[in-house]
C-alpha positions in Angstrom: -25.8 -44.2 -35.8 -27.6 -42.3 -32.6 -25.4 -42.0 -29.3 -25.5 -40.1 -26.3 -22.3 -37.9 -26.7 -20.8 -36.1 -23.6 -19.2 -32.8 -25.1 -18.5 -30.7 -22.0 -18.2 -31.4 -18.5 -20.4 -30.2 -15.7 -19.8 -29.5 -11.6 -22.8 -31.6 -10.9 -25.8 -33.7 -12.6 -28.7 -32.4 -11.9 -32.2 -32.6 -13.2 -33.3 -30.5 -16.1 -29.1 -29.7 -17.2 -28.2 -32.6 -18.6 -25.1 -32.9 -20.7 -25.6 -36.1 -22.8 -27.1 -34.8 -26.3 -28.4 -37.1 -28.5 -26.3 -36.9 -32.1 -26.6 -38.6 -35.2 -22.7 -39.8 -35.7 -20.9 -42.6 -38.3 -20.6 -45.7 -37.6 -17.1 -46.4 -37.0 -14.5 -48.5 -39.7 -12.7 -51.4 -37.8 -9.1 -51.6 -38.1 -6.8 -54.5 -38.6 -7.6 -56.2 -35.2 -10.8 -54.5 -34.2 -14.4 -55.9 -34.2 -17.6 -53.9 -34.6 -20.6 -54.4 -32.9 -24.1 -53.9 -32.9 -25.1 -52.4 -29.3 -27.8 -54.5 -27.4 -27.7 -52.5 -24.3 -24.7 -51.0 -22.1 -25.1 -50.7 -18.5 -24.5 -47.8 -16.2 -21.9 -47.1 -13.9 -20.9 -44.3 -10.8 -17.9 -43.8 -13.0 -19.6 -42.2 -15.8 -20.8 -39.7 -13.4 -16.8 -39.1 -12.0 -16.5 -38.1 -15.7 -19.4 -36.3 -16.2 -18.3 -34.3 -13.0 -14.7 -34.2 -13.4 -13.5 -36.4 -11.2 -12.1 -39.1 -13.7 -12.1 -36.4 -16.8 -12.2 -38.4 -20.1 -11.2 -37.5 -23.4 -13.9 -34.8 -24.7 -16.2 -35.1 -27.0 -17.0 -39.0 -25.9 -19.6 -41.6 -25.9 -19.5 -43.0 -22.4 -20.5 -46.7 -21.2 -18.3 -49.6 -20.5 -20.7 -52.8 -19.4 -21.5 -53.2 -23.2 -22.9 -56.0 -25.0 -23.1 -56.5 -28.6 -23.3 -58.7 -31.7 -20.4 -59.0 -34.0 -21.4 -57.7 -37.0 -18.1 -56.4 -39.1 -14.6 -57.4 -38.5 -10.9 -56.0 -39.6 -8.8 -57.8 -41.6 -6.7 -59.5 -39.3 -9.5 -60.6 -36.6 -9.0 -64.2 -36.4 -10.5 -65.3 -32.7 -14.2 -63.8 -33.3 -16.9 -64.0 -35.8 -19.6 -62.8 -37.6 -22.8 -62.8 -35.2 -21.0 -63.6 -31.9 -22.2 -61.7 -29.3 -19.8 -60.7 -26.9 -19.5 -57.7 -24.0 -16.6 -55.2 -23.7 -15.9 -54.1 -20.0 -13.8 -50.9 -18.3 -10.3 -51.7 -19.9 -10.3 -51.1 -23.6 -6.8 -51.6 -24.0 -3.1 -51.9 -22.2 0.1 -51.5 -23.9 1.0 -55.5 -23.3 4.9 -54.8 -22.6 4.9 -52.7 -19.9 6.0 -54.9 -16.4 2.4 -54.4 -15.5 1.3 -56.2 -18.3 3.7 -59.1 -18.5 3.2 -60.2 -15.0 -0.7 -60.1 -15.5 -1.3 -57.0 -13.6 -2.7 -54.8 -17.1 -4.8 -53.2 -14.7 -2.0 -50.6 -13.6 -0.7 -50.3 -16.9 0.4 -46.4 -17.7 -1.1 -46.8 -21.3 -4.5 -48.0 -19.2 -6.9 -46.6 -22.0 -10.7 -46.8 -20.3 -13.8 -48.0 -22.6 -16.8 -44.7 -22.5 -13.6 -42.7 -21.2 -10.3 -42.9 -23.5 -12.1 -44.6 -25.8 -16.1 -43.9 -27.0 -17.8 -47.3 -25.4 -21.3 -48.1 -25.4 -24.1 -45.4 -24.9 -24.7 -45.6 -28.7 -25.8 -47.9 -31.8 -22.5 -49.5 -32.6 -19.2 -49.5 -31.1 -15.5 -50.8 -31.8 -13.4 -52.7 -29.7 -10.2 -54.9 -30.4 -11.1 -58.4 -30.5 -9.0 -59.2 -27.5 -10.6 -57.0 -25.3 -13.9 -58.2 -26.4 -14.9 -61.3 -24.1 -17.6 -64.2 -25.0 -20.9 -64.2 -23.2 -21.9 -67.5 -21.6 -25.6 -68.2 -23.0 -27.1 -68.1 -19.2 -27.8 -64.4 -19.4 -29.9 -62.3 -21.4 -28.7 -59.4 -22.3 -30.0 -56.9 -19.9 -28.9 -59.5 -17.3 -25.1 -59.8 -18.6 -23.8 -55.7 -18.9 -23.9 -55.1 -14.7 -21.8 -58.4 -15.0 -18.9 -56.7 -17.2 -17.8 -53.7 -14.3 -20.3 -53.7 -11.5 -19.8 -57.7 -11.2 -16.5 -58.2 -12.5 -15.1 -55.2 -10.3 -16.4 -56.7 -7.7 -15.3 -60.0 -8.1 -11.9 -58.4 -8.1 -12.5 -56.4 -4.9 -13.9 -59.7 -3.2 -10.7 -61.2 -4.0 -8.3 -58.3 -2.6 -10.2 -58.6 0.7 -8.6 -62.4 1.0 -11.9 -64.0 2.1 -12.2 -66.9 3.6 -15.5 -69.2 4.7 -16.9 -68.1 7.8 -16.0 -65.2 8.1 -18.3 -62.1 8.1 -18.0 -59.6 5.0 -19.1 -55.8 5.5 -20.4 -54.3 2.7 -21.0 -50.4 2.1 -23.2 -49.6 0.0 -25.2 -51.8 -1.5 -26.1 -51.0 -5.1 -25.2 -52.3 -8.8 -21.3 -54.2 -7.5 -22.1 -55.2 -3.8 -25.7 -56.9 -5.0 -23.6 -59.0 -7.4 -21.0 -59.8 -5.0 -23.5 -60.9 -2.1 -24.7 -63.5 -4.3 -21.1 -64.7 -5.3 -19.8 -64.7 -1.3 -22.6 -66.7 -0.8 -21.9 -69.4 -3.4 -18.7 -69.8 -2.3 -18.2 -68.8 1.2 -21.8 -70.3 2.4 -21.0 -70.5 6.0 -20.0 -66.3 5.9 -22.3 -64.0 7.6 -22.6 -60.1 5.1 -23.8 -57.4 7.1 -24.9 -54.1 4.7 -24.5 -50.4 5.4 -26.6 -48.2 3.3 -27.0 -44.4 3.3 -30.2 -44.4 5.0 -32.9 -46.8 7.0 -34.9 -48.0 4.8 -34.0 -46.9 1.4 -33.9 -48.8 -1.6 -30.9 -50.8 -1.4 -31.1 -51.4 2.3 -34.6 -53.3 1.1 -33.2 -55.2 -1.5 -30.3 -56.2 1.2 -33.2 -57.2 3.3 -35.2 -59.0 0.6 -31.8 -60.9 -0.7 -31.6 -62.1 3.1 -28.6 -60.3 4.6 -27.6 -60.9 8.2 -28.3 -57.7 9.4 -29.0 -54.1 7.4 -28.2 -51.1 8.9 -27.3 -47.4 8.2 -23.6 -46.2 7.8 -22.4 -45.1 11.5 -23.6 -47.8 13.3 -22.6 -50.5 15.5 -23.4 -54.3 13.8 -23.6 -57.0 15.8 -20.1 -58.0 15.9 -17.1 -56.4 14.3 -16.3 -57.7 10.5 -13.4 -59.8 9.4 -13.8 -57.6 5.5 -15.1 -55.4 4.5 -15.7 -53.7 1.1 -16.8 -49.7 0.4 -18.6 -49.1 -2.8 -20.0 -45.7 -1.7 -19.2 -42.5 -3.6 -18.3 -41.1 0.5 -15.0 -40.3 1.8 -16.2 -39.9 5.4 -17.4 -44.0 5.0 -14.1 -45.2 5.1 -13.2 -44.2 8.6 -16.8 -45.8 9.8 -15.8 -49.2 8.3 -12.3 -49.4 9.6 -14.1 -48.2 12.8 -16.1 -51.5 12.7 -13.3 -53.6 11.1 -11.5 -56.4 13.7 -7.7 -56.9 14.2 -5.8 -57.7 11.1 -8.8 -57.3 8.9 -8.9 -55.5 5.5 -10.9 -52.6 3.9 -11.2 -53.0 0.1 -12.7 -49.6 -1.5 -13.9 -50.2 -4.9 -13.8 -47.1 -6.3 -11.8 -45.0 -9.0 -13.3 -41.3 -7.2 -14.5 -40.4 -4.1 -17.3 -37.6 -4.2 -16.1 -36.2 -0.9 -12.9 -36.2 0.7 -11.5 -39.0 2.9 -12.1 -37.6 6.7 -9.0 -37.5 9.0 -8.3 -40.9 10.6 -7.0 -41.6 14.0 -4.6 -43.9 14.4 -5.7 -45.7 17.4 -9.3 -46.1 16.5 -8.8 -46.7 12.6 -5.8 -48.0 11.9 -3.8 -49.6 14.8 -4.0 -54.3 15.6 -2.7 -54.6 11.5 -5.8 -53.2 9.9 -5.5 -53.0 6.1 -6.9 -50.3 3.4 -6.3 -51.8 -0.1 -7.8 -49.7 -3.4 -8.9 -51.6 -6.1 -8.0 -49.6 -9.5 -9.4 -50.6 -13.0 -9.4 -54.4 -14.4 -7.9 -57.2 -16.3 -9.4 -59.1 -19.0 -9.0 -62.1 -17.0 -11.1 -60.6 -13.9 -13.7 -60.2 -16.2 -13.6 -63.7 -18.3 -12.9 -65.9 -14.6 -15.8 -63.6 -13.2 -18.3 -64.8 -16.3 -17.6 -68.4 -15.8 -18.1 -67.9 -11.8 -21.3 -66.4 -12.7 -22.8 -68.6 -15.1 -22.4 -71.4 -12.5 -24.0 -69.7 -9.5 -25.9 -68.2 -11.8 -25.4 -64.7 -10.9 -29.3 -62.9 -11.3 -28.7 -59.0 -11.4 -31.7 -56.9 -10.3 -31.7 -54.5 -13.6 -33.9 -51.2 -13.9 -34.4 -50.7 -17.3 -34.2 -47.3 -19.4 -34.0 -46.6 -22.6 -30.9 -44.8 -24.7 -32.7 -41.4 -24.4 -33.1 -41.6 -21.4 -29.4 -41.7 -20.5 -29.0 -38.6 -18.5 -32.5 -39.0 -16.1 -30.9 -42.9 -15.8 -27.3 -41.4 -14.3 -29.5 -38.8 -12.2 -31.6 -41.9 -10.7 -28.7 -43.8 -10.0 -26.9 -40.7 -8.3 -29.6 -40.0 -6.1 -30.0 -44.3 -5.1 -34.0 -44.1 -6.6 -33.7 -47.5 -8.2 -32.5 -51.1 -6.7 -29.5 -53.1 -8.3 -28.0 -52.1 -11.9 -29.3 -49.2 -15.1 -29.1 -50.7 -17.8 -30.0 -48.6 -21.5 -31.9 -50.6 -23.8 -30.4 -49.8 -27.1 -32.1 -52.3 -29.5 
């Protein structure tokens, strides 16, 4: 099978040294409880590039990618929920140890045996990939392909950092940043908190995603530093900045909450003041990794809105210019690699 393998990692992506190489590999043998697909396409994430970098340093050599979706097309012996020809879509957690406290309370996210898809595991930047069957989730038939893989992290994360915030109707939602996650969860707050005003910071006037804020209809676009028109309620930071987070607590009212959705930042966190940032019960809450039911609660939410991802489309080959695009904010919404 041909993937993009990640051997060795590099300070920074940058055009004309890129690390993905193009192999010719075996297509993997399913164990007892594992699955194996046929790769559709596999969307592409900020956190490939915190491995690439070493950030978030995965296990080396790996085939990175975890917004995958795939047909069943071989299963291990003891696979008894999925079946020959499903097509189904493996997200961020591969697998979690299912005994840990974590685990038995629901909370497999913070697992310590946490193994990441495209990081711990080789996910979804090639022809095939394996994946245990619970970890492998059913795709409702709303989406096309290309539409469903930003739904597996960029939406599903989000969905998850949209619930941390504690939301309710009416109230008005920062978001910073405003790429593959926060495009998915504007059109989620406004299904279900309609009467909500979403104000969006981007990098700079008049960039890409501060145009497709503007052509989705947000309340007001502006750059990150500025004053909006009335202090928010939430607030979530998908940016790769550390200095952001002190601008949206700046901006954030009493007892409100800053959700970062994030597993790296690219820069540090700048020193906070404690009058200014922190002080009338502000909150900072990280989101880290998933659970399976984020992801399968998040489909269901999606398929009733529906949930339409702006998708830029590249093909498997193209892996490494796709990352550098999506580093440098040249495309609106979610990559996605076209595999077959």
């Amino acid at each position: 099978m041909k993937a993009m393998v990640l051997e060795k990692l590099v300070p920074s992506l940058e055009e004309g040294h890129y690390p993905l190489k193009l192999k010719d590999l075996p297509i993997p043998k399913p164990g007892p409880k594992d699955v194996l697909l046929e790769v559709s396409v596999c969307g592409i994430c900020r956190t490939e590039l915190d491995e690439i970098e070493g950030r978030c340093p995965p296990r080396l050599p790996i085939i990175l990618g975890h917004q995958v979706i795939g047909k069943v097309v071989e299963l291990g012996p003891e696979v008894s929920q999925l079946k020959i020809g499903d097509r189904v879509g493996v997200g961020w957690i591969y697998s979690s140890c299912g005994k840990c406290v974590y685990c038995k309370r629901g909370e497999e996210n913070l697992c310590e045996d946490f193994k990441g898809t495209g990081c711990d595991a080789d996910g979804g930047y090639a022809e095939y990939m394996m994946v245990k069957e619970d970890f492998a989730h059913p795709i409702p038939e709303t989406f096309e392909d290309e539409e469903a893989a930003p739904l597996l992290c960029a939406g599903s994360i989000g969905y998850r950092a949209l619930k941390l915030t504690g939301m309710r109707d009416e109230e008005t939602l920062g978001l910073f940043g405003f790429g593959a996650s926060s495009h998915i969860v504007y059109q989620v707050v406004r299904f279900l908190f309609p009467n909500s005003k979403i104000f969006v910071f981007t990098r700079r006037k008049g960039d890409k995603p501060a145009f497709l804020a503007q052509k989705l209809g947000a309340d007001w676009v502006g750059e990150t530093g500025e004053n909006p028109p009335e202090k928010l309620d939430r607030a979530i930071d998908t940016t790769p900045s550390g200095a952001v987070i002190g601008e949206a607590l700046r901006v954030l009212k009493g007892g409100g909450r800053l959700v970062i959705n994030a597993i790296r930042k690219e820069t540090p966190v700048e020193k906070l003041d404690y009058s200014e940032h922190l002080w009338l019960e502000k909150e900072i809450k990280s989101v880290a990794n998933i659970t399976r039911n984020d992801i399968r609660e998040f489909l269901q939410i999606a398929s009733c809105i529906p949930i339409k991802p702006q998708v830029k489309i590249f093909r498997l080959e193209e892996a490494n210019e796709a990352l550098l695009a999506l580093k440098k904010g040249a495309y609106e919404g979610a990559g996605v690699l076209k595999i077959r």
